[in-house]
Every structure is written in C-alpha cells, then in structure tokens.
C-alpha positions as CSV (number, residue, x, y, z in Angstrom):
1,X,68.6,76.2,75.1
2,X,68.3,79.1,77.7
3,X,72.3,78.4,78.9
4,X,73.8,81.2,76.2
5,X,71.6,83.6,77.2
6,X,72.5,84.0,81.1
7,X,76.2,84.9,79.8
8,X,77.1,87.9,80.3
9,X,78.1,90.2,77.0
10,X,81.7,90.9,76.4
11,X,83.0,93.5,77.5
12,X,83.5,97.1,75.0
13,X,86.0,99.7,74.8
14,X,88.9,97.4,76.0
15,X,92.0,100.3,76.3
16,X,95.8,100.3,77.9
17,X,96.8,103.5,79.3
18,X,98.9,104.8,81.5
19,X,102.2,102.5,79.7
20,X,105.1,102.3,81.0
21,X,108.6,99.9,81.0
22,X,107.3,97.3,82.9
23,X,103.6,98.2,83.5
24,X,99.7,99.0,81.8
25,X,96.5,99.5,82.9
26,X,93.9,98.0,81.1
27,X,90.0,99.6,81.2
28,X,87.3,98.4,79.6
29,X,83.1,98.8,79.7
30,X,80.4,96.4,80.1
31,X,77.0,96.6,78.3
32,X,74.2,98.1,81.1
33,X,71.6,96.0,81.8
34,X,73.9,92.7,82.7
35,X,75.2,91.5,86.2
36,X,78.8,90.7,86.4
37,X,80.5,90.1,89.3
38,X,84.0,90.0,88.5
39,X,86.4,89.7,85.3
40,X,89.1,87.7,84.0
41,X,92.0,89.0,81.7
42,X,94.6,87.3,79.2
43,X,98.0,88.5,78.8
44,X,100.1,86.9,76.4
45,X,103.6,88.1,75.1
46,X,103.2,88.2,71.1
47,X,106.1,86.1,70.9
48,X,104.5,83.6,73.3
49,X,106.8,83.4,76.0
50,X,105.0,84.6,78.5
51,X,101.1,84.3,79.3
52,X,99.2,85.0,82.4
53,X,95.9,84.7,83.5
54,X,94.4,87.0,86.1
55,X,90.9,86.3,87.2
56,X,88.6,88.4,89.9
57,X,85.3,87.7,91.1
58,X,83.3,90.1,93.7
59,X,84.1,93.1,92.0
60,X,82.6,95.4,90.5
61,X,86.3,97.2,89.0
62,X,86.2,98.0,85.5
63,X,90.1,98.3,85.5
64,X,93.4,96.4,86.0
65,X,96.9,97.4,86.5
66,X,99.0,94.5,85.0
67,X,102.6,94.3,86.7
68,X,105.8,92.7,85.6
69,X,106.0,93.3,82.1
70,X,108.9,93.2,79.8
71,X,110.1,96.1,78.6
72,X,110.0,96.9,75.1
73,X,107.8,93.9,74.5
74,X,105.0,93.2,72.6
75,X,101.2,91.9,74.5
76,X,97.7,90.8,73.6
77,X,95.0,91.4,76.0
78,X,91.7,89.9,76.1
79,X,88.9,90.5,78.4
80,X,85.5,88.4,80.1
81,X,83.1,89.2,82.2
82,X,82.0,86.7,84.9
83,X,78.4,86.6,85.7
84,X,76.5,84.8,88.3
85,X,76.2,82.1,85.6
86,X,79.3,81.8,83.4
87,X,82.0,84.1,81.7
88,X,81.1,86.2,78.7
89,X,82.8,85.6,75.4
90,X,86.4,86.7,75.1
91,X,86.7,90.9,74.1
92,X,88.3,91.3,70.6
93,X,92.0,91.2,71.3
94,X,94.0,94.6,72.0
95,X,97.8,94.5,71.2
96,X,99.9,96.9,73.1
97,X,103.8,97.3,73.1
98,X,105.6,98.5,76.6
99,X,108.0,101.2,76.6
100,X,112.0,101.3,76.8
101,X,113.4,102.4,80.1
102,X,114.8,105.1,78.8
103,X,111.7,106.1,77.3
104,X,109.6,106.7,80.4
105,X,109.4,110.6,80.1
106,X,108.3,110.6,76.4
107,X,107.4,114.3,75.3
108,X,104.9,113.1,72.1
109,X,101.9,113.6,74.6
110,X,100.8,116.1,76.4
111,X,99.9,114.1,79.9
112,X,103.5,112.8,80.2
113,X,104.8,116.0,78.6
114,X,103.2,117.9,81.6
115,X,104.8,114.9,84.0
116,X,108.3,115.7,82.2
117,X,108.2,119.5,83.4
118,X,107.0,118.3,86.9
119,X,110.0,116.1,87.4
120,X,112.4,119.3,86.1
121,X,111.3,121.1,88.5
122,X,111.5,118.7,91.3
123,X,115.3,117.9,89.9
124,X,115.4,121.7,89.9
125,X,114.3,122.5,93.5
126,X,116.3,119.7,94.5
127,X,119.4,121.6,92.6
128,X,118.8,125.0,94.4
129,X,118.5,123.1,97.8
130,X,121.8,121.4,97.7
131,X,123.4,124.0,96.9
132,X,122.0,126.0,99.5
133,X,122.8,122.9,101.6
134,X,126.4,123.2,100.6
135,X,127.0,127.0,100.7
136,X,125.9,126.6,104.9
137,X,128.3,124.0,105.5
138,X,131.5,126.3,103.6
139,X,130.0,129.1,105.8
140,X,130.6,126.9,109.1
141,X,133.7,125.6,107.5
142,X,135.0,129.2,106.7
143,X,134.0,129.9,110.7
144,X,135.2,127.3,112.4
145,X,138.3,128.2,110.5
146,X,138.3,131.9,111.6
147,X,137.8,130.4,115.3
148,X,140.3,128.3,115.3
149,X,142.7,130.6,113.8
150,X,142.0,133.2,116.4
151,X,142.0,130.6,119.4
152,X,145.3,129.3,117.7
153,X,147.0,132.9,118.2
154,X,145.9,133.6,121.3
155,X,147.3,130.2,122.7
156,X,150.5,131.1,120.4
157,X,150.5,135.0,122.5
158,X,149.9,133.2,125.7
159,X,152.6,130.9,125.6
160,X,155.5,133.4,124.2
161,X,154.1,135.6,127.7
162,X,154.6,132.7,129.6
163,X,157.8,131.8,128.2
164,X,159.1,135.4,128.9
165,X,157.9,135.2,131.9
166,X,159.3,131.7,133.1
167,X,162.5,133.3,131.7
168,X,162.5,136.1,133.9
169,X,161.9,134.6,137.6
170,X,165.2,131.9,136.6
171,X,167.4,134.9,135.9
172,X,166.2,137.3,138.8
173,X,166.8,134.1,140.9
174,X,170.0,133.6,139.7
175,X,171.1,137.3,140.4
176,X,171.2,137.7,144.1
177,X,172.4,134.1,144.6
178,X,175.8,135.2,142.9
179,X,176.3,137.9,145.5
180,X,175.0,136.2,148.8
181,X,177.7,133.3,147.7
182,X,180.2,136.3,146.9
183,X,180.0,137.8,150.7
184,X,180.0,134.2,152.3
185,X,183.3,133.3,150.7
186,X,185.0,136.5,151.3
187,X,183.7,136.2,155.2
C-alpha cells in the first residue's frame, strides 16, 4: 500500500520555551528530505478541562506561540506535520506547566535573570527621573512663591503710599476752608 509512505515523518525535538503565566512557545524540527506544508498542534490541560486544536497549512514556521493559558496549569503538547498528502503521526507528547504570576521574573536561569536586571534598571531610571521630575516642579513652586511674595509687598507698599497720600489732600483741603468760612462770617 504506497498511502503510509507519502506521510510526512513526525516531527523531532518538540520544546516549550520562552514560559510564561499565560503563555509558551512551542518549537520543534522536521526530518530533511520531506515536504510539509503546514502543522497542526494539540493542547490539552492535564486535567482535561481545556483542549485546543490549532492547525496551519502554507507555512513553512517551525514554531508556535500558544496564547491564553492558565496560569500555574499543567499542558500536553503534541505535534504533526501536514504534507501535500496527509498529516504525519502525532510527536511523542511534551508536558509543560505555566508559571505563577508572581513568578514571571524567576532568577533560576540566566536568560530571565539577565531580563530581571533589565527591568531594575528601567524601574531605576524611571526612579531617578521622577524625582528629577518632582524636584523642577518644588523649584517653580518655591519661585512662584518668591514672586508672589514680592508682588504681594509691593502692592502692600503701594497701597499704605496711597493711603497716606489720599489722607493728605482731605486734610490740606480741609485747612484753608476753616479760614475762608472764618473771614466770611466775621465780614
């Protein structure tokens, strides 16, 4: 029966990387030689709540990023190829387990140890720019202050001179009005 034959091998070196909470990548290789145009991956939850089946033909990607995951879950993955005649045999399985949330910066390896320095330092640079940020804006504070102080007393000065001075006028006013009326009633 030459049917078996035309099926493409399945496919070798199926790996997850690049885990996170609620995402994996899976990679895998296929034998030289073969032509596959496309693949098709199944995700199931160990506890079988969950399964999914993605499928992708006109490709030649070697690679999948699988999305909503549950975190802190427990997958198998199995992968075909799809050849121009049928799908290969199912990959043996590979059995992954997402991460925690709060575990997304793990230190035990040194790729996401380097990524846990790189966000420090972003957080850091961040740091040193807000408080830059803020030390400007209680400089113009402080100035506006100063201004406002100084405009404050100079209004304050000008209205005690113009008090005086609205003082003055009335009594100098007053003054030779007391006299004129003095000589018209003694005339």
């Amino acid at each position: 029966c030459p049917a078996p034959p035309d099926r493409p091998p399945s496919p070798v070196n199926v790996t997850v990387t690049q885990l996170k909470a609620n995402s994996a990548t899976v990679s895998w290789d296929v034998p030289e030689g073969d032509v596959v145009i496309g693949y098709a991956i199944l995700q199931q939850r160990q506890d079988g709540q969950m399964q999914r089946f993605i499928r992708e033909v006109n490709t030649t990607n070697r690679a999948c990023v699988l999305w909503d995951l549950a975190e802190d879950a427990d997958y198998i993955i199995q992968v075909q190829s799809i050849g121009l005649y049928g799908e290969s045999q199912a990959s043996k399985r590979v059995h992954f387990r997402t991460l925690k949330e709060t575990d997304r910066l793990p230190s035990n390896s040194s790729n996401q140890g380097d990524i846990t320095m790189e966000g420090l330092d972003k957080d850091r640079q961040l740091q040193t720019g807000e408080i830059i940020i803020i030390v400007a804006v209680l400089l113009m504070w402080a100035a506006v202050i100063a201004l406002f102080c100084r405009q404050y007393d100079i209004i304050k000065d000008n209205d005690s001179n113009n008090n005086k001075e609205k003082t003055k006028p009335s009594s100098e006013h007053s003054t030779p009005e007391r006299p004129s009326g003095g000589l018209l009633r003694s005339k």
